[in-house]
N, C-alpha and C positions, 0 to 999 in steps of 0.2 A: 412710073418712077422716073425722076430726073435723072436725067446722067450723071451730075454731080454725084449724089446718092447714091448711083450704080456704083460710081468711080470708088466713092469710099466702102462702101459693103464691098466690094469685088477686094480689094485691097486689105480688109479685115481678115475676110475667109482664106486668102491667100498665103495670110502671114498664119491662121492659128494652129499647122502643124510644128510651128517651129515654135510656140510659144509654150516654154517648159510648165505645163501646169501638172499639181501631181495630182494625177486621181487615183482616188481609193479603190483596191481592190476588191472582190467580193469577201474574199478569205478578212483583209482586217474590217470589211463591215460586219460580219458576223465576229468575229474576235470579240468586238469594241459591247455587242451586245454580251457578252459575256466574263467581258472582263472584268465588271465587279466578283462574278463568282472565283474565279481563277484568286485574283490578288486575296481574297479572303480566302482559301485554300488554303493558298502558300503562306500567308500572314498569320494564318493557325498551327500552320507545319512547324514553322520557323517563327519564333513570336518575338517581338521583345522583350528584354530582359535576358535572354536565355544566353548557355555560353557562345553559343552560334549566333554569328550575324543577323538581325532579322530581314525576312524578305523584303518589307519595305525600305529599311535603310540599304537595301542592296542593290533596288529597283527591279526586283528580281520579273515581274511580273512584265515591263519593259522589254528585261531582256527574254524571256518568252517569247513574245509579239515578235522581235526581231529576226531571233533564231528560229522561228518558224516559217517566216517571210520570206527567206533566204532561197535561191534556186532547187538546190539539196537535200532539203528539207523533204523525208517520206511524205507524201501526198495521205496515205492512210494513218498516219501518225496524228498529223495536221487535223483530220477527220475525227480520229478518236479522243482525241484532245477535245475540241469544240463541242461536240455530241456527247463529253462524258459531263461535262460543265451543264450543257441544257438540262441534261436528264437529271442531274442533282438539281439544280433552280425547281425542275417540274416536280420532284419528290415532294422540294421543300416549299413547293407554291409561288416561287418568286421573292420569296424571301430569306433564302442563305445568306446573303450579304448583309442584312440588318441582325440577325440573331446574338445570343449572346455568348459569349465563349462555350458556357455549361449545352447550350442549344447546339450551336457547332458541332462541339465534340460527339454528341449524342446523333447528331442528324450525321456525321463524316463514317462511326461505327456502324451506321445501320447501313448504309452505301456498301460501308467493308465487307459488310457480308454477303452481297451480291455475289457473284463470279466479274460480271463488266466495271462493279466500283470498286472493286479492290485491285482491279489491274487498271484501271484508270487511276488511281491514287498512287500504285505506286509509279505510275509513268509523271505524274507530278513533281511526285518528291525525287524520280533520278533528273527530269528539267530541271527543275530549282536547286537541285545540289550543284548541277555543271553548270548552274549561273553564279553560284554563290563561291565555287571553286575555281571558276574559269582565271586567266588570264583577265588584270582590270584594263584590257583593252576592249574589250566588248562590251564594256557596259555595266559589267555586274560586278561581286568583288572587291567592291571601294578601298579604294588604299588597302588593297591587300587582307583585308579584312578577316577573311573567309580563312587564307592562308594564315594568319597570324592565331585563329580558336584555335587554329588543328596542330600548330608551332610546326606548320612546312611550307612547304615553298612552289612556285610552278615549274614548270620543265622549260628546259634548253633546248634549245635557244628559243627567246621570248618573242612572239610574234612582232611585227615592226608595224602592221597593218589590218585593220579590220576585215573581214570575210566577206561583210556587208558594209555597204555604203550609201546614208540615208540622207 
């Protein structure tokens, strides 16, 4: 190797602890494989049209990913969440996300009756409710949204700063 060449690799490797790149975690790569199923979950729970906000218009599924990423976040919750999403794909053969509402519902009820998908479902719908009721500083919420179906309001004093910073 010419020294030149030394000079400049030497000078590369030196600089790339300080070069902010973000690497993906393992938790949002397994997420991201799963995240179609999740968003159609909560897209079901909460649909459009309905007097409630729907999860898509609220990014609800966003604010999941987020609010799980976070330091605080139960570690087993995290787990159960992720594992309860595979084990419906694997019910449903890899195809929950493409089904059609009437599929959905029928393939979500038979989960219900589990013991593991009926407490996975409802650890869905209490996420998705505290994204769609949260403060619209996190993310979710829009314009008050959530707070405007239910005619209330969020609590005092209103956060000034997000918990996470992405």
């Amino acid at each position: 190797m010419k020294r030149r060449k030394f000079l400049i690799l030497g000078s590369a490797l030196g600089l790339s602890p300080y070069i902010q790149a973000k690497e993906i975690s393992d938790f949002e790569k397994t997420f991201k494989k799963v995240e179609l199923t999740l968003s159609a979950v909560q897209e079901h729970m909460f649909p459009e049209g309905s007097s409630m906000p729907s999860a898509k218009s609220m990014r609800a599924t966003q604010f999941l990913l987020e609010t799980m990423m976070h330091k605080s976040f139960d570690r087993d919750i995290k787990a159960f969440v992720l594992d309860g999403a595979k084990e419906l794909e694997d019910r449903e053969e890899g195809r929950f996300s493409a089904m059609t509402e009437k599929e959905k519902e029928k393939a979500l009820r038979a989960y219900e009756e589990t013991h593991y998908g009926s407490s996975w479902l409802s650890r869905i719908m209490t996420l998705t409710m505290e994204g769609l009721l949260s403060d619209p500083i996190y993310g979710s919420n829009i314009k008050e949204a959530g707070w405007q179906a239910l005619s209330s309001y969020g609590g005092f004093p209103r956060p000034k700063t997000r918990y996470i910073e992405l």
